[in-house]
C-alpha positions as CSV (number, residue, x, y, z in Angstrom):
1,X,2.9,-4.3,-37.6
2,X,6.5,-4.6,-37.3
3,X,8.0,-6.9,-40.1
4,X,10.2,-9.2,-38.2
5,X,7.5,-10.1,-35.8
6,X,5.0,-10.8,-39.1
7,X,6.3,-14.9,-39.1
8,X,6.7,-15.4,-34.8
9,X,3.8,-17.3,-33.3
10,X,0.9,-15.2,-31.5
11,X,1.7,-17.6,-28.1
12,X,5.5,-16.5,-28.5
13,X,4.6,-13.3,-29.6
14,X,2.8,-12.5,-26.3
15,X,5.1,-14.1,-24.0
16,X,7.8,-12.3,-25.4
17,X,6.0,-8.8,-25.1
18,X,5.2,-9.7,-21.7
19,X,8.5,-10.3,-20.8
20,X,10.0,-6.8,-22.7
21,X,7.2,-4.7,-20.7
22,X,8.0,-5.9,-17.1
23,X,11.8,-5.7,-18.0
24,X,11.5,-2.1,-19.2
25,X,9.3,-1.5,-16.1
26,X,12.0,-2.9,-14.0
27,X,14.3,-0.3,-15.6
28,X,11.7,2.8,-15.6
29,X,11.7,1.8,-11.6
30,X,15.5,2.7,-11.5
31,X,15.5,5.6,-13.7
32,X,12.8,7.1,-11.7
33,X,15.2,6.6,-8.4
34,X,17.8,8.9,-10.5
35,X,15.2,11.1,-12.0
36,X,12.5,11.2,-9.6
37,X,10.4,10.9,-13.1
38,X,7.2,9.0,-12.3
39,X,7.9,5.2,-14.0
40,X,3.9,5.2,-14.9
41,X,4.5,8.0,-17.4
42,X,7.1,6.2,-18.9
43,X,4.9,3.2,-18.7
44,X,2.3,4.9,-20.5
45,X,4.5,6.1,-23.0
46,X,5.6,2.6,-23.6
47,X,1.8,2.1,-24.4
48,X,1.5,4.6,-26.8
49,X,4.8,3.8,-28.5
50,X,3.6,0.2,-29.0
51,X,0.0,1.6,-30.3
52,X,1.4,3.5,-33.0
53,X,4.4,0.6,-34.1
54,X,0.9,-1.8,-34.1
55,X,-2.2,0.1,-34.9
56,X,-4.2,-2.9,-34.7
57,X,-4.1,-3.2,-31.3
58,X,-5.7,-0.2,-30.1
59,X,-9.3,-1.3,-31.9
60,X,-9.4,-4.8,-30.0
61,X,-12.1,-4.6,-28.0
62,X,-10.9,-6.5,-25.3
63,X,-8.5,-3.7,-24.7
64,X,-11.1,-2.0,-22.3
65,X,-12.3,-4.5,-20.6
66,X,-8.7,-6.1,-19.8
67,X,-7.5,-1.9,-18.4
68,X,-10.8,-2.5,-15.7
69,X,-9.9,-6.5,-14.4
70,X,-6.2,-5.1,-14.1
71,X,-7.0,-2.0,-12.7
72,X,-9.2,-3.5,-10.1
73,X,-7.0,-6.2,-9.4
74,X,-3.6,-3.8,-9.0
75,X,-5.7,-1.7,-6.8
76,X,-6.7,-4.3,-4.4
77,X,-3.0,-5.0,-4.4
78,X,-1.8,-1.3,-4.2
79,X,-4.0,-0.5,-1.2
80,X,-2.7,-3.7,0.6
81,X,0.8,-2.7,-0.5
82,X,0.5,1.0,1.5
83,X,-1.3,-0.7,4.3
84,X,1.6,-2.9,5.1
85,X,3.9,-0.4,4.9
86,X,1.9,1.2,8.1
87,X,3.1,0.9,11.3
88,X,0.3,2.2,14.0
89,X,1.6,4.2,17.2
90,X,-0.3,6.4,19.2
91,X,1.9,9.2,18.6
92,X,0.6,8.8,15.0
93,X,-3.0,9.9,15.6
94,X,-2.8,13.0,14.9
95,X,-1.2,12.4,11.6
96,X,-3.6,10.0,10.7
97,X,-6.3,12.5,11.4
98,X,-5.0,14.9,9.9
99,X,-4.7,12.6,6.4
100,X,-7.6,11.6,6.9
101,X,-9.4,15.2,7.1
102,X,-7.3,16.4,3.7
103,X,-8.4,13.7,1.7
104,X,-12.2,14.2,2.7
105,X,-12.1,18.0,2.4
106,X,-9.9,17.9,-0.5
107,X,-12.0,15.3,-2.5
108,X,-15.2,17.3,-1.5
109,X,-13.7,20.6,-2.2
110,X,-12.1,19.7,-5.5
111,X,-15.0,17.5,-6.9
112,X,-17.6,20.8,-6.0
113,X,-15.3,23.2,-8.0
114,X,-14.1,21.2,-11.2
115,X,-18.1,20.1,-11.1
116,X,-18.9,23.8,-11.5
117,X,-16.4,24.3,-14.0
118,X,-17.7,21.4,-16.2
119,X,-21.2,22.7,-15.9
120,X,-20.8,25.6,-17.1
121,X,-18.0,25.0,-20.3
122,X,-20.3,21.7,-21.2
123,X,-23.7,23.0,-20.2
124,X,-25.2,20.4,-18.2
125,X,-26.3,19.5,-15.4
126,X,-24.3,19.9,-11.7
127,X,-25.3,16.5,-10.6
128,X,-23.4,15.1,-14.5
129,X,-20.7,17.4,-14.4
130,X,-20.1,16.1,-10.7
131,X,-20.1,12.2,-11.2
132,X,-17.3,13.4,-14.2
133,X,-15.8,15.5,-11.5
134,X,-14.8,12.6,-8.5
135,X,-12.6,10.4,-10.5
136,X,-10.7,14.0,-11.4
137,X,-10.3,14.7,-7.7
138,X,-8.7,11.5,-6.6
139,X,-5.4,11.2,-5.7
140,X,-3.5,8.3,-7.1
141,X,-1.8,6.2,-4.4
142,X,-0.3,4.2,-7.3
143,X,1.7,6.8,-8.3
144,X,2.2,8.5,-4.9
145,X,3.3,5.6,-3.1
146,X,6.3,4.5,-5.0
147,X,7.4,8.0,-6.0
148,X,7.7,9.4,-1.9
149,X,10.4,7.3,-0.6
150,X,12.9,10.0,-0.7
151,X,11.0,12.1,1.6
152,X,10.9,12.5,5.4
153,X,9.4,9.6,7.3
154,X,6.1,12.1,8.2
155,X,5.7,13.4,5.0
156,X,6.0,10.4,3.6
157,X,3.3,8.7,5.7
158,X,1.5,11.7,5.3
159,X,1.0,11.4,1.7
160,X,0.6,7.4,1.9
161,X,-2.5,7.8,4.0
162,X,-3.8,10.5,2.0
163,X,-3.1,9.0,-1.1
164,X,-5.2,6.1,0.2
165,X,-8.0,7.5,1.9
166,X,-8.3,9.5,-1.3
167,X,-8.8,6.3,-3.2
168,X,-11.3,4.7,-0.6
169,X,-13.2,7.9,-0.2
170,X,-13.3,8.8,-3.7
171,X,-14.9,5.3,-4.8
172,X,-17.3,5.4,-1.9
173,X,-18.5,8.6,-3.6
174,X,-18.6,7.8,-6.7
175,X,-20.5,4.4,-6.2
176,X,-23.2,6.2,-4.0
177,X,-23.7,8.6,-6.6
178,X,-24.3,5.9,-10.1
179,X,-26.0,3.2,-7.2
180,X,-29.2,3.0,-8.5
181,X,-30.7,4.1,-4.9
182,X,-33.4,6.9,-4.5
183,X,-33.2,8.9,-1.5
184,X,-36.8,10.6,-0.3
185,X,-34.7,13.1,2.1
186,X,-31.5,14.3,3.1
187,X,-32.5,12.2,6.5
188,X,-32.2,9.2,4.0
189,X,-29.4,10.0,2.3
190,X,-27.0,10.5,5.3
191,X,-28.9,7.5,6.9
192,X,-27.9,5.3,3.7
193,X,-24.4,6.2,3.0
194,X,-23.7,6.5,6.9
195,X,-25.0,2.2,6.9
196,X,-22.9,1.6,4.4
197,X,-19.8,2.6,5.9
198,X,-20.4,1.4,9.4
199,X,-21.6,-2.6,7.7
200,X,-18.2,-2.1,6.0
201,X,-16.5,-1.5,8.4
202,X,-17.6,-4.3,10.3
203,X,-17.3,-6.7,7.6
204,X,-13.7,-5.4,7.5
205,X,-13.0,-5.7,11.4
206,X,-14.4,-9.6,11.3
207,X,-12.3,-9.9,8.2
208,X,-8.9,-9.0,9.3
209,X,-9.3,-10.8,12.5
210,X,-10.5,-14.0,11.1
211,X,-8.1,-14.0,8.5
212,X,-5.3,-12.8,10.1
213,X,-5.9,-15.7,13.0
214,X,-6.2,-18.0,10.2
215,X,-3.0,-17.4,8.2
216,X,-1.2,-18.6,11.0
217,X,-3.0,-22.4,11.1
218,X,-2.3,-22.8,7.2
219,X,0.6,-25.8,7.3
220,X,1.2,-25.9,3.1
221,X,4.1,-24.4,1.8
222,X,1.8,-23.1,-1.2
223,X,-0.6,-19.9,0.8
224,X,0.4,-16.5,0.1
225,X,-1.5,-16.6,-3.3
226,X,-4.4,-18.2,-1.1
227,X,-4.3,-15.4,1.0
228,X,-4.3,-12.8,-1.8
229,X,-7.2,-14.6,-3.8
230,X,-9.3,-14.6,-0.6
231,X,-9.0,-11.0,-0.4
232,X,-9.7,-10.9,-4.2
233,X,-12.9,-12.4,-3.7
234,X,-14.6,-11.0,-0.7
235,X,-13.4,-7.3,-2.3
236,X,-15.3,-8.6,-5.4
237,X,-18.5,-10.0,-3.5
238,X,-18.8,-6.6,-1.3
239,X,-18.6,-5.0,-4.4
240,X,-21.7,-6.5,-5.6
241,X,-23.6,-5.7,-2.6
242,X,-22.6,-2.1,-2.7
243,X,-19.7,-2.1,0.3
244,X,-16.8,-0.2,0.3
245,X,-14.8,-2.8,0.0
246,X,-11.7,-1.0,-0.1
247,X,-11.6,-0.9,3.4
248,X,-11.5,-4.6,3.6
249,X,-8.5,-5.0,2.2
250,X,-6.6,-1.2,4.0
251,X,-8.0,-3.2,7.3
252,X,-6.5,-6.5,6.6
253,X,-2.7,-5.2,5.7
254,X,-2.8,-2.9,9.0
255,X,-3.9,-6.1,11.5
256,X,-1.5,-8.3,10.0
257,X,1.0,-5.5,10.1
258,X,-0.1,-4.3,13.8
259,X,-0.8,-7.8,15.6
260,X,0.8,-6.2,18.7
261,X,-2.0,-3.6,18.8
262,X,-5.1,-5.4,17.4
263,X,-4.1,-9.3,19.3
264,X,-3.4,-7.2,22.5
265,X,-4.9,-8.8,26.0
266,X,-7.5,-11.7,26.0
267,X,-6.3,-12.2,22.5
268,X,-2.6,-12.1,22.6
269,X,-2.2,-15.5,23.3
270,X,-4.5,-16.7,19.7
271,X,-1.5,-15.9,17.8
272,X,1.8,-16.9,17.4
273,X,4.3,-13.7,17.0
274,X,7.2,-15.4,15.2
275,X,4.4,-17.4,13.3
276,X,2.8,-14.2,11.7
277,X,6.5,-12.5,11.5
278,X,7.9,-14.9,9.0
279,X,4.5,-14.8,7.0
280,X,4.2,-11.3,6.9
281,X,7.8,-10.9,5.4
282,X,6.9,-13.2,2.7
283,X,3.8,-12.2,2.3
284,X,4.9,-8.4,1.9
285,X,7.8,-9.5,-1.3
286,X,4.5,-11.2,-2.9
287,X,2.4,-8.5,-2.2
288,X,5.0,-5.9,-3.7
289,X,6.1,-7.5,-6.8
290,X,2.2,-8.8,-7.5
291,X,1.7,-5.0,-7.7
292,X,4.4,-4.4,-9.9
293,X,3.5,-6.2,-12.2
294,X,-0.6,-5.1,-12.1
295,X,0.3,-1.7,-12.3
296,X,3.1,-2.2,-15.0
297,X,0.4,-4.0,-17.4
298,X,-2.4,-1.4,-16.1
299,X,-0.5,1.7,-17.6
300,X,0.9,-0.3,-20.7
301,X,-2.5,-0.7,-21.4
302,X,-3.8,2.6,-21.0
303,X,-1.0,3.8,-22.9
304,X,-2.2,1.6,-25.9
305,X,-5.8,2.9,-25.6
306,X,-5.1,6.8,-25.4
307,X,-5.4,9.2,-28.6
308,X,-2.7,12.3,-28.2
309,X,-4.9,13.8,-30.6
310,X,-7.0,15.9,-28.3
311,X,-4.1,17.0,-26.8
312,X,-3.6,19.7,-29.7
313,X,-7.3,20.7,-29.0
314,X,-7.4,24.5,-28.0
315,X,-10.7,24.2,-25.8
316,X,-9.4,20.6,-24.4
317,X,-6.0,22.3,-23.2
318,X,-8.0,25.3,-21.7
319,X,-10.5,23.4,-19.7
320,X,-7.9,20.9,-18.4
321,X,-5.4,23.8,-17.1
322,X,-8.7,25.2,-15.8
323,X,-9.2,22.0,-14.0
324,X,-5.5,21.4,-12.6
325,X,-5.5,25.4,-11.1
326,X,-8.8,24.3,-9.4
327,X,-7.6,21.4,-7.9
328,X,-4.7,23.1,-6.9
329,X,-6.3,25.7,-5.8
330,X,-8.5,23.6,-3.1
331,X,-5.3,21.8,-2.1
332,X,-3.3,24.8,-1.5
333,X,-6.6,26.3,1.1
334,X,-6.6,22.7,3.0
335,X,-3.2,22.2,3.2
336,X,-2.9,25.7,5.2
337,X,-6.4,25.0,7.2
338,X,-4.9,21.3,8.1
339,X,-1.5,21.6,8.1
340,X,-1.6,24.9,10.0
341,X,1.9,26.5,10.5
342,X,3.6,23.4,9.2
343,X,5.7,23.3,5.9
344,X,3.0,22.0,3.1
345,X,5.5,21.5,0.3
346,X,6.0,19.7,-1.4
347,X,3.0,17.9,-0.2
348,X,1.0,20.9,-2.0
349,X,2.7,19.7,-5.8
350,X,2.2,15.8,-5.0
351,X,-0.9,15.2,-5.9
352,X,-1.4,13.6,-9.2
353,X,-4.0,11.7,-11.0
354,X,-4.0,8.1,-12.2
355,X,-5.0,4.8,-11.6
356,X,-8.2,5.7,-9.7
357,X,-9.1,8.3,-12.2
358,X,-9.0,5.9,-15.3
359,X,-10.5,3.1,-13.6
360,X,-13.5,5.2,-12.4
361,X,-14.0,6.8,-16.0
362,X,-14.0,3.6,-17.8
363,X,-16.8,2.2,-15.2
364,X,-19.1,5.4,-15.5
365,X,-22.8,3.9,-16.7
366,X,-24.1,5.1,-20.5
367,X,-27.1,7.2,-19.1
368,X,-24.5,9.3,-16.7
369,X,-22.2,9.8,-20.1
370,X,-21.3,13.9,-20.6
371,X,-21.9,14.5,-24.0
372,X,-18.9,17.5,-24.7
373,X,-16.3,15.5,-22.3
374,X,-13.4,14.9,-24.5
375,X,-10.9,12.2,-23.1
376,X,-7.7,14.5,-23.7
377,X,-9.3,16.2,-20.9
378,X,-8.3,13.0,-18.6
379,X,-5.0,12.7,-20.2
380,X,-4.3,16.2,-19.6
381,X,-5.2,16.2,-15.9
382,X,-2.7,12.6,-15.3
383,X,-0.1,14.1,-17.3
384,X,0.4,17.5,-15.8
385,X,-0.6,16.6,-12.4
386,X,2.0,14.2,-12.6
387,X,4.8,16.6,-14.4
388,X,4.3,19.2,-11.5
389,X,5.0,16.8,-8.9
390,X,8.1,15.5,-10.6
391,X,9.1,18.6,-11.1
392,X,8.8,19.9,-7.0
393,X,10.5,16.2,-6.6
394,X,13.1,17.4,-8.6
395,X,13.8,20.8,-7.0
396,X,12.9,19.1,-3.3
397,X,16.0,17.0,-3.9
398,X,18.6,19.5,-5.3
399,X,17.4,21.4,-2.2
400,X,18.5,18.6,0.2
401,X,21.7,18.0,-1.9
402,X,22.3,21.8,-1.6
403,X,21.8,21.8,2.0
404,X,23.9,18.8,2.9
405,X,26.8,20.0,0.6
406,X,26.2,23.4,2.7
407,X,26.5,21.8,6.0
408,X,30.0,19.9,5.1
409,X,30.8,23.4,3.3
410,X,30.4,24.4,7.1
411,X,31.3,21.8,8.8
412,X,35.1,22.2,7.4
413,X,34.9,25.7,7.6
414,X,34.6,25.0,11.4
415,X,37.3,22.5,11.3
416,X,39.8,24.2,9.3
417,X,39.1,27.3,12.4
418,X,39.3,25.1,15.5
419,X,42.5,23.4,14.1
420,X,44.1,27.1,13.5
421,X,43.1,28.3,16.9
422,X,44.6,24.8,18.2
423,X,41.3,23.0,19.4
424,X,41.2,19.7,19.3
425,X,37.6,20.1,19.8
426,X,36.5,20.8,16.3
427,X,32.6,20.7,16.3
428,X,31.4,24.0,17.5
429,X,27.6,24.1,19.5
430,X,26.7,26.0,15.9
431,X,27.0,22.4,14.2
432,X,26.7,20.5,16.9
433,X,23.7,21.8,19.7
434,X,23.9,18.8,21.8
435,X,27.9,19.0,22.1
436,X,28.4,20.4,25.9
């Protein structure tokens, strides 16, 4: 432990850590503006720096168990952050769909493939290597979400929706397949998994409305954090009864978002527009610092509990490049199948692992452990995964720089001509289709 902090209280000591991490998340958050360097590796390499200047830390065992509250609370709070950022139009559908279909065939796809791959390098069974594989296939909306802002407005919603119907779809998944159910047929199976999803929905449907119709009655100054804590629990208690509760909360941000559509005709007049306006804007700052700060404290943690040990494993290094190609791979075939004759990057290189992915690991039972896994083989996977789409972020922006310094390049060229032929007309049809 650092000398000068040997004589400060522990109660100062942790409010004063506290404070340094969000500060320095605040300013990872700008740097990753400038850089388009994802502020969660920084994060997590705040987390390792602080392991190795205190050692102790990392062998408290409460380390664990705090990375799974945070990470399921941040979650909750990421996935209601994207869905109020989602405006609903019917000329949206199709992108929607579309989303929708590459997160299921790319979770699918992937999680068959790096299943196959584990099998055979960790010889085991398909149905071990393939509960190790899901959390490796999921997208992370916690890194996608604040890293896309830069893009166009449909490739940017494009990868929002993804990014979070990869995280619902993934932990439906993965909770069907440590539930404790037995299934007698395929009949059963389908039967189960399809009853699940249709009572959540439901659940979620009742939910939103209720709540939504609800917010607008609360008279106390003091009801955002109500809100949020309500959400908290009924995520928590469909947990325990096996929903997906995921959708709870994605369905509650787009109602309250999307009154107009959902409170349209006999139940326009149960709300109050202006009412739900003003709480929705305050309710969105909450919302998006909250997350901040969850996420900051999620990937501080996980930066204290990592080892970069394995990383200098030959067969760790091997099997995770193996890995990222696969998932790659799979992307690269459904982005072409879904996204036919559209431009796919650089959707294709934004597609990295995080949040999910650790969260998932850490909840994975003691008789589905895979004896062989080595955890660099996680770290790997979040750390490239997330340096290939900072590097396409990169190059996607000196790209747009290039072509608007080309246009101006043009655009005077075209001046400079007009005003030599005497024009006053300087904007040629070539820059200008719409001039007559």
């Amino acid at each position: 432990m650092l000398p000068f902090l040997i004589d400060i209280k522990p109660e100062y000591l942790v409010i004063i850590s506290s404070s340094l991490v969000i500060i320095l998340s605040f300013i990872f958050n700008f740097i990753s503006r400038k850089t388009n360097i994802p502020s969660v590796l920084l994060l997590m390499l705040l987390g390792v720096g602080i392991q190795y200047l205190y050692p102790e830390i990392k062998t408290n065992r409460l380390l664990a168990n705090a990375l799974v509250i945070v990470g399921k609370i941040g979650l909750i709070l990421i996935v209601l952050e994207a869905a109020l950022d989602l405006k609903l139009k019917k000329d949206k559908i199709k992108l929607i769909t579309k989303s929708f279909l590459m997160a299921l065939f790319g979770l699918l796809g992937s999680a068959a493939v790096v299943g196959f791959i584990l099998q055979y390098f960790l010889d085991t069974t398909f149905f071990l290597a393939f509960v190790y594989a899901v959390p490796l296939s999921i997208m992370s909306s916690a890194i996608i979400i604040p890293s896309v802002s830069a893009l166009s407005p449909m490739k940017k919603e494009f990868m929002i929706y993804e990014s979070t119907f990869s995280d619902i779809l993934g932990i439906i998944l993965f909770q069907f397949l440590i539930s404790p159910n037995e299934f007698y047929s395929t009949g059963h199976l389908v039967l189960s998994v399809s009853a699940n999803i249709v009572t959540t929905i439901v659940v979620a449907i009742l939910f939103g409305y209720l709540a939504v119709w609800g917010i607008q009655k609360l008279t106390s100054h003091v009801k955002l954090f109500l809100i949020i804590a309500v959400l908290m629990l009924v995520y928590s208690i469909g947990s325990v009864f096996h929903l997906s509760s995921l959708i709870i909360v994605l369905f509650f941000g787009l109602i309250l978002n999307n009154t107009n559509i959902f409170f349209a005709g006999f139940l326009k007049d149960s709300i109050n527009p202006n009412k739900i306006k003003e709480i929705f804007n305050e309710f969105y700052v909450v919302t998006l610092e909250s997350a901040f700060v969850l996420r900051t404290f999620f990937f501080v943690i996980f930066g204290l509990s990592i080892s970069l040990i394995s990383l200098f494993d030959y067969h760790v290094a091997l099997l995770s490049i193996l890995i990222i190609s696969a998932l790659y791979a799979i992307r690269l075939i459904f982005l072409k199948i879904i996204l036919f004759k559209q431009s796919i990057v650089p959707e294709l290189f934004i597609a990295p692992r995080g949040l999910i992915t650790i969260l998932l690991f850490y909840t994975i039972p003691a008789q589905y452990h895979l004896k062989g896994f080595n955890e660099g083989v996680l770290l790997y996977t979040i750390l490239l995964s997330s340096l290939i789409m900072t590097i396409s972020l990169i190059i996607g922006k000196n790209k747009n720089i290039k072509e608007v310094i080309h246009d101006y390049d043009e655009l005077q060229q075209n001046i400079e001509c007009s005003l030599e032929d005497g024009h006053l007309d300087v904007l040629d049809k070539s820059t200008n289709p719409k001039q007559p």
